[in-house]
RODO-2510 file (C-alpha; in nm, 4 decimals, decimal comma):
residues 411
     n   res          X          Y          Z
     1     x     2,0583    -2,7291     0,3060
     2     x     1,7336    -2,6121     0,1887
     3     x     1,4327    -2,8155     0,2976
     4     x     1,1077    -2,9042     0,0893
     5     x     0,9436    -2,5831     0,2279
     6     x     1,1933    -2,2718     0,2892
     7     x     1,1480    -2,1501     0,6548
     8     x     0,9838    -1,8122     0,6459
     9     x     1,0745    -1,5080     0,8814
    10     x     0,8456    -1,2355     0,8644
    11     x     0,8958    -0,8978     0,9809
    12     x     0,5668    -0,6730     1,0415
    13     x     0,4821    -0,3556     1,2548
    14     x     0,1765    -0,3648     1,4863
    15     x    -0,1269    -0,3058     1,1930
    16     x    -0,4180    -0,4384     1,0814
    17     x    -0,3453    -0,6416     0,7930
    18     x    -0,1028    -0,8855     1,0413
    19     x    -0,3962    -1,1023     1,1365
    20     x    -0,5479    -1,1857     0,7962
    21     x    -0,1654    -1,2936     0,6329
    22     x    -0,1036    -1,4791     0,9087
    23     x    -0,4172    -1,6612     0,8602
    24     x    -0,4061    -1,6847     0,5215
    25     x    -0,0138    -1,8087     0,5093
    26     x    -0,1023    -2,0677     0,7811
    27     x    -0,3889    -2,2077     0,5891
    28     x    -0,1793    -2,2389     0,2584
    29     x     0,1385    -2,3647     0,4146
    30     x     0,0871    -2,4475     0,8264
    31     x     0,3759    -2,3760     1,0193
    32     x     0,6270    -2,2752     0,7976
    33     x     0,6857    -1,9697     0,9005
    34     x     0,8074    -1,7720     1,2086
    35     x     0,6575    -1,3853     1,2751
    36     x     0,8148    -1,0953     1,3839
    37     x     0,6133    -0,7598     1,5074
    38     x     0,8838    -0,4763     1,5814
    39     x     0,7452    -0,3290     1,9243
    40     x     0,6284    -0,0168     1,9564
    41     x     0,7112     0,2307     2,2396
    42     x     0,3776     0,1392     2,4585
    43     x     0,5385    -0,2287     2,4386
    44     x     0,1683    -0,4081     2,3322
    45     x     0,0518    -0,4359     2,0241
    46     x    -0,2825    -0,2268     1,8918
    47     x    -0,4214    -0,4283     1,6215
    48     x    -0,2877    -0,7667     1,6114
    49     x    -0,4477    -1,0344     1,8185
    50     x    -0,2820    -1,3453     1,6798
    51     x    -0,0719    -1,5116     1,9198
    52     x     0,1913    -1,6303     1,6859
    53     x     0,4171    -1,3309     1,6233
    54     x     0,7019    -1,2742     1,9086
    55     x     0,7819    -0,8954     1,9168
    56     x     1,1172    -0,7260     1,8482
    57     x     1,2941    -0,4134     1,9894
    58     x     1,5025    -0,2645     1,7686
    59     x     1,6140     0,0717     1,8885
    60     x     1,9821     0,0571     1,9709
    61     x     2,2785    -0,0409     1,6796
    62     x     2,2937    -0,3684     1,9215
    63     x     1,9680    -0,4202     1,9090
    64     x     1,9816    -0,4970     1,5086
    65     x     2,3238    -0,6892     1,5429
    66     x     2,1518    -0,9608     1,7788
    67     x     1,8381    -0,9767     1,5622
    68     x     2,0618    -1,0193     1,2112
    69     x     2,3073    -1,2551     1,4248
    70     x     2,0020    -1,4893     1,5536
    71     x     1,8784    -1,5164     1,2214
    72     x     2,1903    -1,6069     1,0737
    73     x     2,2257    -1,8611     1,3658
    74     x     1,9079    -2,0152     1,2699
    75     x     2,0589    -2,0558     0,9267
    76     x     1,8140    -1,8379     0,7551
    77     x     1,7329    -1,8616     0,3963
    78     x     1,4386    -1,6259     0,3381
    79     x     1,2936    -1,3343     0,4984
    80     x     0,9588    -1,1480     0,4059
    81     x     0,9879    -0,7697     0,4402
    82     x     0,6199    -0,6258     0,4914
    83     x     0,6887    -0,2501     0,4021
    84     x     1,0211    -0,1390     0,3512
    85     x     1,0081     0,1077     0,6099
    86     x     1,3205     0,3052     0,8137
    87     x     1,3561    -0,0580     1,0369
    88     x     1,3356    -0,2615     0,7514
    89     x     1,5306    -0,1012     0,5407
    90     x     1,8378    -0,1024     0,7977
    91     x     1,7829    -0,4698     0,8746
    92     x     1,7868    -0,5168     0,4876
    93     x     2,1111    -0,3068     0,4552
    94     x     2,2766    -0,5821     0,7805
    95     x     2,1989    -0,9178     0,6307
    96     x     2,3958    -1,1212     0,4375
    97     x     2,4135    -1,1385     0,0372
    98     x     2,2952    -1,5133     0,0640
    99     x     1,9939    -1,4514     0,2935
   100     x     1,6871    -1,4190     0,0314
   101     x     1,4877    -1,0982     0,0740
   102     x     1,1604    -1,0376    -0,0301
   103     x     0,9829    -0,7124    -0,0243
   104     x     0,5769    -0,6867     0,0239
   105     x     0,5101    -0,3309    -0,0883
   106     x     0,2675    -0,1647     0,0778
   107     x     0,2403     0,1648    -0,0834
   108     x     0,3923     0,3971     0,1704
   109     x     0,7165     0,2802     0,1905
   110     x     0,7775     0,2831    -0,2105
   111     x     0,6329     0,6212    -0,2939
   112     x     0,7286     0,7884     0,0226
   113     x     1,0579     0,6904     0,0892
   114     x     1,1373     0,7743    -0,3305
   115     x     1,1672     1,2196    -0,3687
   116     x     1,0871     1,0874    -0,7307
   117     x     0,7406     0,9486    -0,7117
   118     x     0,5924     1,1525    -0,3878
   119     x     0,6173     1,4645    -0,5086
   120     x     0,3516     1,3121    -0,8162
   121     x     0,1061     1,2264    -0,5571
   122     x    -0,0715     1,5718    -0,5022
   123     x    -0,3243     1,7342    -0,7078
   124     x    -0,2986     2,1314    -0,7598
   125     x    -0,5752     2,2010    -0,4635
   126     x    -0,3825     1,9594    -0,1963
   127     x    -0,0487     2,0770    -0,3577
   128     x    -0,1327     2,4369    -0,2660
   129     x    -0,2368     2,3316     0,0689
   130     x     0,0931     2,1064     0,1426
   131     x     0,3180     2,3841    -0,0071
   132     x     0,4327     2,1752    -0,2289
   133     x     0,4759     2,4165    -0,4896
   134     x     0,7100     2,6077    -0,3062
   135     x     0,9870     2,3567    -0,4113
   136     x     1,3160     2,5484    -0,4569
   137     x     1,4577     2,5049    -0,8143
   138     x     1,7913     2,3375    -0,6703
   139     x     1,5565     2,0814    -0,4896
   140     x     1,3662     2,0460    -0,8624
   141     x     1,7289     2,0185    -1,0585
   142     x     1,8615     1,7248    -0,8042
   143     x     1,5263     1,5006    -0,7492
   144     x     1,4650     1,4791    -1,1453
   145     x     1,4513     1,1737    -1,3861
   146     x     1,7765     1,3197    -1,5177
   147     x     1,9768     1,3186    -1,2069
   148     x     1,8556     0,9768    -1,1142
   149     x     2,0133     0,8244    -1,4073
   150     x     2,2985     1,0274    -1,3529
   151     x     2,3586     0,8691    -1,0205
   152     x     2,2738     0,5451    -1,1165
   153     x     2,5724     0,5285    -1,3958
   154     x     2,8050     0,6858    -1,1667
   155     x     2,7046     0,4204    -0,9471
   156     x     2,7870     0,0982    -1,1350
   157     x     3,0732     0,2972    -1,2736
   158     x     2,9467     0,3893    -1,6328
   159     x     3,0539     0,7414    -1,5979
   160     x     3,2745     0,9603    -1,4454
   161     x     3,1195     1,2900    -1,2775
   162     x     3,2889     1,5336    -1,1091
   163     x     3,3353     1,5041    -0,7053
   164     x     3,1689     1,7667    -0,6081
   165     x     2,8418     1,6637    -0,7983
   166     x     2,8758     1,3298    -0,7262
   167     x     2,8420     1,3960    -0,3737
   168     x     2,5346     1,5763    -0,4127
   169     x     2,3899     1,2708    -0,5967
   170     x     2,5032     1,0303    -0,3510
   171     x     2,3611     1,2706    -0,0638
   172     x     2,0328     1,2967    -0,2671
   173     x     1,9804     0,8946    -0,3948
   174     x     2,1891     0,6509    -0,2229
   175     x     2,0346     0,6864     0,1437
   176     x     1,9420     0,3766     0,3404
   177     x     1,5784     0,2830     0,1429
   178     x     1,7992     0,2378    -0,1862
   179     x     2,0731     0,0425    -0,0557
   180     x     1,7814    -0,2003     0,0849
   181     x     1,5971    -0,1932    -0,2470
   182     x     1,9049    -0,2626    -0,4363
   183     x     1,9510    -0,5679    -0,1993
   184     x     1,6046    -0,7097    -0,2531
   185     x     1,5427    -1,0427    -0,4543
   186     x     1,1851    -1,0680    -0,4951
   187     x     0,9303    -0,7694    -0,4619
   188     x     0,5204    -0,8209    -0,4163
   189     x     0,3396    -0,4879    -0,5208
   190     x    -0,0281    -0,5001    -0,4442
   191     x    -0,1276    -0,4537    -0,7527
   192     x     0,0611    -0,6338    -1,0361
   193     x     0,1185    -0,3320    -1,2745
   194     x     0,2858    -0,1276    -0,9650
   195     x     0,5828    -0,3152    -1,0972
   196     x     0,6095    -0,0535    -1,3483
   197     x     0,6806     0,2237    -1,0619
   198     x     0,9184    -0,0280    -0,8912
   199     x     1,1648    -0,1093    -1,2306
   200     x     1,2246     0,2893    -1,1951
   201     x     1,4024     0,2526    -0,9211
   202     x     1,6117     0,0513    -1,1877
   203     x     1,6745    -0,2654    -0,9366
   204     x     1,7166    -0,5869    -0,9828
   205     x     1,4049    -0,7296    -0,7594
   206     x     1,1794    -1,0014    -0,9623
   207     x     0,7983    -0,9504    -0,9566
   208     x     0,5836    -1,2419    -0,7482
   209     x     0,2215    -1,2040    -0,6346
   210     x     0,0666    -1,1610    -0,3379
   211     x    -0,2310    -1,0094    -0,1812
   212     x    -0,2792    -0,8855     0,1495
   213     x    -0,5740    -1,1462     0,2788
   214     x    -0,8625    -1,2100     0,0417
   215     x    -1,2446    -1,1539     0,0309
   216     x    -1,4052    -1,4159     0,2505
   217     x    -1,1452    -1,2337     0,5367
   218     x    -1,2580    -0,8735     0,4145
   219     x    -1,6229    -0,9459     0,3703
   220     x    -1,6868    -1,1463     0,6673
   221     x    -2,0830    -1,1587     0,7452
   222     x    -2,1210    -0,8491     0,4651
   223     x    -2,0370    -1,1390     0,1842
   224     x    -2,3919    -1,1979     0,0314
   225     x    -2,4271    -0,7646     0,0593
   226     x    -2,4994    -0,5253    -0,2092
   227     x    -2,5178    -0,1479    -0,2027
   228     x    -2,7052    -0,1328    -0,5544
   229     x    -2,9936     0,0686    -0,3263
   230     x    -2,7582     0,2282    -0,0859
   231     x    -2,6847     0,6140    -0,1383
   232     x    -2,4098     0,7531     0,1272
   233     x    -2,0531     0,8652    -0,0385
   234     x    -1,7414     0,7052     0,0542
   235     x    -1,4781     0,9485    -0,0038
   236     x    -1,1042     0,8223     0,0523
   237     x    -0,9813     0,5953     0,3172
   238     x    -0,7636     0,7826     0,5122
   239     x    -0,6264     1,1255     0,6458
   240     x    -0,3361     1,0804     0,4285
   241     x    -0,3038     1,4367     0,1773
   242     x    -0,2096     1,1373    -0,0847
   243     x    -0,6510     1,1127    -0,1008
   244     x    -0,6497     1,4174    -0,2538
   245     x    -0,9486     1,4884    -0,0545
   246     x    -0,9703     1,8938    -0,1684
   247     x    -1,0602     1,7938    -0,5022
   248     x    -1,3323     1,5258    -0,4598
   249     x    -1,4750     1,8523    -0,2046
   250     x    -1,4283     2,1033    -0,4765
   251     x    -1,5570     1,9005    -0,7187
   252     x    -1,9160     1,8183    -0,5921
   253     x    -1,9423     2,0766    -0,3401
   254     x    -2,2365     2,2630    -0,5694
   255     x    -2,4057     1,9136    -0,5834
   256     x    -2,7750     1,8343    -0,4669
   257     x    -2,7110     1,5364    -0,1983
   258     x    -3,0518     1,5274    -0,0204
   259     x    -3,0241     1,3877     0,2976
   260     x    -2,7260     1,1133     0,1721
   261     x    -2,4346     1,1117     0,4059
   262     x    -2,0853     1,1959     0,2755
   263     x    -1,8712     0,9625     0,4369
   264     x    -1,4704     1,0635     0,5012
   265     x    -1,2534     0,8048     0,6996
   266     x    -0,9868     1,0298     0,9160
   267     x    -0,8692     0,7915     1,1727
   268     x    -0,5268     0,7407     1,0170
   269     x    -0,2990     0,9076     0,8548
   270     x    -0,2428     1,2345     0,7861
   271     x    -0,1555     1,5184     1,0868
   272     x    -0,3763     1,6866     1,3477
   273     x    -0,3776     2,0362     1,1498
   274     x    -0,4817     1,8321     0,8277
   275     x    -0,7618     1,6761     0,9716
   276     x    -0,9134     1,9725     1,1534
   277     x    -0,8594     2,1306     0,8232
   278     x    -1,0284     1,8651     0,6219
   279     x    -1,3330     1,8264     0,9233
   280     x    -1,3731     2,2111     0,8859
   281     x    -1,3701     2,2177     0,5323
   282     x    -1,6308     1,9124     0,4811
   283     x    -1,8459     2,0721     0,7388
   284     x    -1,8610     2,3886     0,5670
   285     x    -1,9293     2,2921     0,2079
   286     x    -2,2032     1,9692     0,2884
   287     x    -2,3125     2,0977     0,6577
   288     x    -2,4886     1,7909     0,8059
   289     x    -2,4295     1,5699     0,5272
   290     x    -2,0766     1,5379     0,6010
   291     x    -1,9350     1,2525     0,8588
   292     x    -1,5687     1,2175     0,9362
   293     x    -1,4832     0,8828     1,0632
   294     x    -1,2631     0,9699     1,3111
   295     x    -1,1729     0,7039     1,5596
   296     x    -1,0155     0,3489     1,4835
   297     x    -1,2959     0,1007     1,4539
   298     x    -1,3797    -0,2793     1,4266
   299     x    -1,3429    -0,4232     1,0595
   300     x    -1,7267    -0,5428     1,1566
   301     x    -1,8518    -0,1943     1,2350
   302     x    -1,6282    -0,0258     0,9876
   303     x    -1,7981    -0,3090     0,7020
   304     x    -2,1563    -0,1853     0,8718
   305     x    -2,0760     0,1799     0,7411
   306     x    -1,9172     0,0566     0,3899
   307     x    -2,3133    -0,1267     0,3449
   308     x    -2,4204     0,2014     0,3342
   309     x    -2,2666     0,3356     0,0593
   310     x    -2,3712     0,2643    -0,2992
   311     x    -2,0769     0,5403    -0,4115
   312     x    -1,6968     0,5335    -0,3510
   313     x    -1,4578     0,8032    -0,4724
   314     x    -1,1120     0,7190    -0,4054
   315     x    -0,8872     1,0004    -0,5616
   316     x    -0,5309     0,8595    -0,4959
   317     x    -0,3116     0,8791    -0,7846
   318     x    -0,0795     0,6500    -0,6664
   319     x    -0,2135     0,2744    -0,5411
   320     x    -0,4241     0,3339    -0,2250
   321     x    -0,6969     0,1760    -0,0682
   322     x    -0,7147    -0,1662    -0,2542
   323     x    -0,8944    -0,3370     0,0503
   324     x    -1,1500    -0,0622     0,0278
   325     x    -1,1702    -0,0797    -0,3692
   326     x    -1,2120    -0,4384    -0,3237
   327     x    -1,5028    -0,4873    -0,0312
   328     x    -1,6725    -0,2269    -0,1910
   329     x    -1,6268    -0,3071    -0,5499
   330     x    -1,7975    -0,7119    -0,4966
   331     x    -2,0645    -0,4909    -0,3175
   332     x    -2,1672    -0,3029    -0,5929
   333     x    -2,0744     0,0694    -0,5168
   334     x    -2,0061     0,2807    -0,7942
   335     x    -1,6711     0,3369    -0,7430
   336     x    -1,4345     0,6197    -0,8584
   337     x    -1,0780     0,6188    -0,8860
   338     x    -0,8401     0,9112    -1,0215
   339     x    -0,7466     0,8879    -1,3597
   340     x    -0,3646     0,8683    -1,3335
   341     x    -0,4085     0,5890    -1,0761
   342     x    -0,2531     0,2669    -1,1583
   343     x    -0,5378     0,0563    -0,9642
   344     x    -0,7905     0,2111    -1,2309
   345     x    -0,5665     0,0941    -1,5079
   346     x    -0,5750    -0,2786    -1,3401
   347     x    -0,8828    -0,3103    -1,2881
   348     x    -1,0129    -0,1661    -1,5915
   349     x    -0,7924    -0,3600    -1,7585
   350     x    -0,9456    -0,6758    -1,6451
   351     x    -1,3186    -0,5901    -1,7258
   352     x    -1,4439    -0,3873    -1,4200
   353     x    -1,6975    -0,0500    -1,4295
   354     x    -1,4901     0,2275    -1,3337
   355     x    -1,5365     0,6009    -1,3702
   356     x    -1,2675     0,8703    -1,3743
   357     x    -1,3120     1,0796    -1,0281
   358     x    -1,1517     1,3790    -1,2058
   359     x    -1,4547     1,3559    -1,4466
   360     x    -1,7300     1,2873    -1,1933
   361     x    -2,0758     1,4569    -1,2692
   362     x    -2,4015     1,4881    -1,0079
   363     x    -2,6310     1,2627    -1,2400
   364     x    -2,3152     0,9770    -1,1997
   365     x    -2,3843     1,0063    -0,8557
   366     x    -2,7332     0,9701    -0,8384
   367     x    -2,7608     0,6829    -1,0506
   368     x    -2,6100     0,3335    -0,8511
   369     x    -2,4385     0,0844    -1,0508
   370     x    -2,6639    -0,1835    -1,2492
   371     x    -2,6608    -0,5642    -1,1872
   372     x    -2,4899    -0,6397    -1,4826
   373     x    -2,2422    -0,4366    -1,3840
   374     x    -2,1751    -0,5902    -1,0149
   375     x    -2,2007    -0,9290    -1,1887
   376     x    -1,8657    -0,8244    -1,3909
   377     x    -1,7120    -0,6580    -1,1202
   378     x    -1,7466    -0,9568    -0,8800
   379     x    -1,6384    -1,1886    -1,1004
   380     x    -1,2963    -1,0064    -1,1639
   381     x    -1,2867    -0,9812    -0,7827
   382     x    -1,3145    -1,3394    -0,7128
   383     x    -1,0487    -1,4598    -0,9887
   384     x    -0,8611    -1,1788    -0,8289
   385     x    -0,8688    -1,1613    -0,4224
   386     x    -1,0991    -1,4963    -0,3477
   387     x    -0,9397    -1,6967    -0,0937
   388     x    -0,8626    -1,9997    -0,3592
   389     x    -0,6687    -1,7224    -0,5755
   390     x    -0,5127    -1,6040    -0,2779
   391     x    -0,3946    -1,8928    -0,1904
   392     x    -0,2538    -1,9458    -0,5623
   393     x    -0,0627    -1,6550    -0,5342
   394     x     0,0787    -1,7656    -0,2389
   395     x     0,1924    -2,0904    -0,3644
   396     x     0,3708    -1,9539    -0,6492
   397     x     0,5332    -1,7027    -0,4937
   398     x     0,6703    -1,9821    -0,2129
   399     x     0,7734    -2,1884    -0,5755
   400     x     0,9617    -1,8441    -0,6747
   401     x     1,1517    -1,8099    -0,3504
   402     x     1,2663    -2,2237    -0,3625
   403     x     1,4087    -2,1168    -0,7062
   404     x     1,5320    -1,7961    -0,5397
   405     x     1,7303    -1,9764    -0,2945
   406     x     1,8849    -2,2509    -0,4795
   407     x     2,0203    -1,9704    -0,7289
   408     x     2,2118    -1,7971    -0,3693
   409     x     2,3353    -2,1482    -0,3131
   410     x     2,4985    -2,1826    -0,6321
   411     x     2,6946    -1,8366    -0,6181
***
């Protein structure tokens, strides 16, 4: 029987976004819910410091039967799913139908787990480096628009394909992260018009809001900041190739930076090779103007370097780096996003100064953003990420998952 409040099990890996939703979630609705980190191989946990979660193994085929058997024990009705990675997706694919699931996307685990949409996420300079033109034309033929709705009519038995290609579509589509997706209720995408990406997969999932903490957590002591005189470049936030780091280089390489520091976070993501690569590179084409960020640092010290740059070009095409876009953007850097990205859509959409990275020119980067322009910006940010609309979001999605549930307990 369901109570007022639904009982919450949430199931996170060991990051650094853990802290601020627990915080947040406790603030809006104390004690309702129960946290899960899945342990990593050291057996401690690296960036959370709450002492709320309990930790997990899940290694062995037993290991998942006992977690999905205490949960059904505790007569679970909901469970929160932050990134629908490999573990996720197989505890997903183990509970029962009447167990409510709800998916926080975190960006990874939708465009990397999907052939579909990662192999969009390169521009031609990154592309070349990756290889990822080198894409045989049987591998183009299967992961295609085409196929994809091939399989998915074969699938719910709207057409009837031969065995042999059938096979190869099954093979190709219905692997473990689409059987989860297929399974999940409600799905949170950072960014509300992400939803578009996510109906592709052509699931039945209903969109709710959510937002990974909110600016008074983000901003900290930096709240009452501006960069409007600071001149260092922020370029991407990670090692990931998905920054399409080659490009921004290329791009403003011939440009006349002074003594302003060019700024490149390379603590996560991304491999050794592509890293040394990327250090290499920088230090090659801006000499002593370039700094790679390249060990794991304190959101305090990591805020310290942000408040030194009045310029931010994120060149993602596929949602990225919101946290970044958002301490940033309510401190007034001039802030660049690739033109096929969804996040510039959003937030251009709601009023903010954005410029297309792809378009970028050496007098836009010389030239910080105006106050009448942060006063815009910061406003859009606060209805958006301020701890009171945070908090909104939260609410409604909890409203959403009541409704959720009593639906299951009608079936």
């Amino acid at each position: 029987m369901t109570s007022n409040n639904p009982h919450i099990i949430h199931i996170f890996n060991d990051d650094k976004f853990v802290d601020s939703t627990i915080s947040i979630m406790e603030k809006s609705y104390p004690n309702m819910s129960d946290y899960f980190i899945i342990k990593n191989t050291e057996g401690f946990f690296k960036y959370v410091k709450s002492d709320k979660p309990k930790s997990i193994a899940l290694i062995t085929s037993e290991d998942f039967s006992a977690f999905v058997k205490y949960l059904i024990q505790q007569k679970t009705e909901v469970v929160f799913f932050h990134a629908l990675d490999s573990y996720k997706q197989k505890l997903v694919n183990l509970l029962p139908q009447s167990i409510v699931k709800v998916w926080l996307v975190w960006g990874y685990d939708l465009y990397g787990n999907w052939q579909l949409f990662d192999k969009n996420l390169y521009e031609k300079e990154t592309k070349k480096y990756l290889l990822k033109d080198k894409v045989g034309l049987k591998s183009k033929i299967i992961y295609s628009s085409f196929s994809f709705w091939l399989f998915h009519k074969a699938l719910h038995k709207k057409i009837c394909l031969p065995k042999r290609v059938l096979n190869i579509l099954y093979n190709s589509f219905y692997q473990d992260f689409y059987q989860a997706a297929e399974k999940i209720d409600l799905v949170a995408p950072v960014i509300a018009n992400e939803f578009e990406f996510i109906k592709k997969l052509k699931i039945k999932a209903k969109l709710v809001p959510f937002s990974y903490g909110c600016l008074e957590d983000l901003l900290q002591d930096n709240a009452s900041d501006t960069v409007l005189e600071s001149r260092n470049i922020l370029i991407g936030n990670s090692a990931d190739p998905s920054n399409n780091h080659l490009e921004v280089f290329k791009k403003i390489a011939s440009f006349n930076f002074e003594d302003r520091k060019i700024v490149v976070p390379l603590s996560y993501g991304g491999n050794k090779e592509y890293i040394a690569f990327l250090v290499a590179k920088g230090k090659e084409l801006f000499g002593d103007n370039f700094v790679p960020l390249l060990n794991f640092m304190t959101l305090k010290e990591y805020n310290t370097i942000l408040s030194s740059c009045g310029f931010m070009i994120f060149n993602h095409i596929r949602q990225q780096g919101v946290g970044n876009i958002v301490s940033l953007g309510y401190m007034g850097a001039k802030l660049f996003l690739n033109g096929k990205s969804p996040v510039l859509s959003f937030f251009s959409n709601k009023g903010m100064t954005i410029l297309d990275a792809n378009k970028i020119t050496e007098a836009q980067l010389f030239e910080n953003l105006d106050s009448k322009q942060l006063v815009i910006n910061r406003q859009v940010l606060i209805e958006e990420y301020s701890s009171k609309a945070v908090t909104n979001k939260i609410v409604t999605l909890v409203e959403m998952v009541k409704e959720q549930i009593a639906i299951k307990q009608k079936l």
